[in-house]
N, C-alpha and C positions, 0 to 999 in steps of 0.2 A: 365475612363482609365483602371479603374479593367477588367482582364481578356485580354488585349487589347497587341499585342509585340509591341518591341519598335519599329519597322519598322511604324507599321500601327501605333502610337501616333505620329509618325516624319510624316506619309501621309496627316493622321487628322489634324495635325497642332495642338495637344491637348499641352494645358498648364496647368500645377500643380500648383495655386495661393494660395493655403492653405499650401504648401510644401517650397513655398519661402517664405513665415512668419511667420511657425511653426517651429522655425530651435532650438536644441536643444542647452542649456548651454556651453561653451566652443569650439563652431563648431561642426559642424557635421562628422563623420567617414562612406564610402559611402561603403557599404554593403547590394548587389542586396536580395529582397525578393522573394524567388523560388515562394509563394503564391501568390506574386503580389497583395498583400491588401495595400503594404506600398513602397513610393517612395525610400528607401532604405539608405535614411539616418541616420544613427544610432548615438547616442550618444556616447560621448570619451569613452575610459576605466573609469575617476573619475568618470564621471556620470552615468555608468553601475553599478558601485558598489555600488554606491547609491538607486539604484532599486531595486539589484539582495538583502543588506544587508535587504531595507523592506520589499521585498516578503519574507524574511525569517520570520522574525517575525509577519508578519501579518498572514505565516501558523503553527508559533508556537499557536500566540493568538486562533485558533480554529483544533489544529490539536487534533487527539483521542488520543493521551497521559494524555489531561486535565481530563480525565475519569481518569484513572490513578492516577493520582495528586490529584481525590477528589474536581474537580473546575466545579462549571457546567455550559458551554456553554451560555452564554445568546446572545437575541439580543442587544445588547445594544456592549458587547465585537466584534460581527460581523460589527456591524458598525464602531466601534470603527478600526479594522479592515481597512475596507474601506476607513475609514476619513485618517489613514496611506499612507496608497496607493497613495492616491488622493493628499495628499500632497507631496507627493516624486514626483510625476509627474508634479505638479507645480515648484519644484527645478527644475528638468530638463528641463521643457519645459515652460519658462515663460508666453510665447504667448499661452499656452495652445498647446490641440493636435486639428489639422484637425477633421470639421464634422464627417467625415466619417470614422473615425479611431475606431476600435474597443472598444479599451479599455476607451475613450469616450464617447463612445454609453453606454458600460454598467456600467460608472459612472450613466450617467443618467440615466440609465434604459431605452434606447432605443435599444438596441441590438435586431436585429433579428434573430433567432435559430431557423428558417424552413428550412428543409431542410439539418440541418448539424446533426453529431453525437452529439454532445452535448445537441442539442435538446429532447434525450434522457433519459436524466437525469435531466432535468426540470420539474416537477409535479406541475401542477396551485393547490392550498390549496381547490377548491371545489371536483376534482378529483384525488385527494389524500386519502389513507387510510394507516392505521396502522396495522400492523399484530404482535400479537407476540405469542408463543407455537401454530400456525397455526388455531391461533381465531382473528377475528376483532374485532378491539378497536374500537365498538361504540359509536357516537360523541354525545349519546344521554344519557351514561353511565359514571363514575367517572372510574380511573383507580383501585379504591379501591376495583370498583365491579369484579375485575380479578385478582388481588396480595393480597389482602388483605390489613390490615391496620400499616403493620409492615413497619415501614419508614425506613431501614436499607436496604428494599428488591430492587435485582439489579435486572433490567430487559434487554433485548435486542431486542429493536421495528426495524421492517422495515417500509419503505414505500413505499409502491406500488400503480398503476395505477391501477383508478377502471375499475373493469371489467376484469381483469389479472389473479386473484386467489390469492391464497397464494404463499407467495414467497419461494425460495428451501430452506432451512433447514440448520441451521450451520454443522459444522463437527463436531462430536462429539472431535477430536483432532485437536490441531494446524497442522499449513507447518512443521512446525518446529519438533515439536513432533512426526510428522510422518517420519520423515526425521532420526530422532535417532532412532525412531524404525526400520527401514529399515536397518539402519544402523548397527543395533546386531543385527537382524536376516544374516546378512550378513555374518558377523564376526563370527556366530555362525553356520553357513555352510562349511565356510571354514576350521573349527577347527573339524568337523565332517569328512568333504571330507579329512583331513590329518589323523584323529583313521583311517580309512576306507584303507589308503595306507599305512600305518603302520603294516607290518605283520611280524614283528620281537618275537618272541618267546622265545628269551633267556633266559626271565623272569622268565619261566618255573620252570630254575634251581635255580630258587631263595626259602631260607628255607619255606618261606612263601607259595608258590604253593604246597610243599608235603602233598598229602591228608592222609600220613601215620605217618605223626609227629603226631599227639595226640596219636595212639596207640603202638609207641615206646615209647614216654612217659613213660605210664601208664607203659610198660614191664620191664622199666631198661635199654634198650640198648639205650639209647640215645647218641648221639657222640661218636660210638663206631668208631673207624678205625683197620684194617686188615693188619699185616704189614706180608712180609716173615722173617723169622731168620737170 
C-alpha cells in the first residue's frame, strides 16, 4: 500500500491488518503521513509526550556534550539508549508496531537504507577507516604509535569511506567565533567610515594644536592679551 493514493487502495480493495491491531494507547489521533510509510494514526498528545520526553534523553545519553562532561561514550550507554526507546514504544504501542514500520525494522536491525540519504552516513566497520591530522589510523598499529603515550592527549578522529581520502579539515575557528569576528571588523568599519565623514576642524583652535606654544614658552609671552586703552 506504500506509495499507492487512496483512490487506487479503495480500487485494490487493499486492507491495513497490522493497522487495526497496532492501534496506539489511549486511541489513536488520525494525522495523514505526506511519506505515506504510515497509515496515519498517531498517538494522543499523553502518549507523544512520552516518546518526544525519551528521545530526549536517549540523545542526551550519547549527544557530543558527554566529551565535554569528560564521560566517554561507550557501547554499552548506546544500547542502553536503544533499550529506552524500545521501551517507550512498548508503552505506547502494546501490540507492538507493524512489520513494516520503520522504527521496527531498525529495532531489529532490519532496516533497509539503499537507496535513501541516510544511507550515507552508514559505514559497514570492514570499509571504515579513521583519519586524524590527515594520517590513517592503521588497524594494524596502537593509537600510541600516532599521539604518543600521554593519556591526557585529546584527539579528533573522522571516519571515512575507504577509498574517499582524507576527509576536509576542521576550521581552524568556530561558527561562532567567526561570527564575532565579523562582527568587529564590522563595527570597526563603521567607526572608520564616521573619522572619514568627520571633517570638522575646530579643534584646531584648541591650545593643544599650537605648534607655537612651546616657543612662547621658553620667550615669556605666554598668555599675553592685547587690550586698547
Amino acid at each position: 500500500m506504500q506509495g499507492l493514493t487512496d483512490e487506487q487502495i479503495e480500487e485494490l480493495k487493499l486492507r491495513d491488518e497490522w493497522g487495526e491491531r497496532c492501534v496506539p494507547s489511549g486511541g489513536a489521533v488520525f494525522k495523514k503521513d505526506d511519506v505515506g510509510r504510515r497509515n496515519g494514526h498517531a498517538p494522543n498528545e499523553k502518549m507523544k509526550a512520552v516518546l518526544k520526553k525519551t528521545i530526549e534523553e536517549a540523545k542526551a545519553m550519547i549527544s557530543k556534550k558527554q566529551v565535554e562532561a569528560g564521560v566517554c561514550v561507550t557501547m554499552e550507554m548506546v544500547q542502553d539508549a536503544l533499550d529506552q526507546l524500545r521501551g517507550a514504544v512498548m508503552i505506547v504501542y502494546p501490540m507492538g508496531l507493524p512489520p513494516y514500520d520503520p522504527i521496527r525494522m531498525e529495532f531489529e536491525n532490519k532496516e533497509d537504507l539503499s537507496g535513501t540519504q541516510a544511507a550515507l552516513s552508514v559505514i559497514a566497520e570492514p570499509d571504515a577507516q579513521l583519519w586524524w591530522a590527515a594520517k590513517e589510523l592503521r588497524r594494524t598499529k596502537t593509537l600510541s604509535d600516532y599521539v604518543g603515550r600521554n593519556e591526557k592527549t585529546k584527539i579528533i578522529v573522522k571516519i571515512q569511506q575507504r577509498g574517499q581520502g582524507a576527509p576536509a579539515r576542521e576550521p581552524v575557528i568556530s561558527s561562532e567565533e567567526q561570527k564575532q569576528l565579523m562582527l568587529f571588523y564590522h563595527r570597526r568599519q563603521e567607526e572608520l567610515k564616521k573619522l572619514e565623514e568627520n571633517d570638522d576642524d575646530s579643534c584646531l583652535n584648541s591650545p593643544w594644536a599650537d605648534n607655537t606654544a612651546l616657543k612662547r614658552h621658553f620667550q615669556g609671552v605666554k598668555d599675553i592679551r592685547w587690550r586698547p586703552r
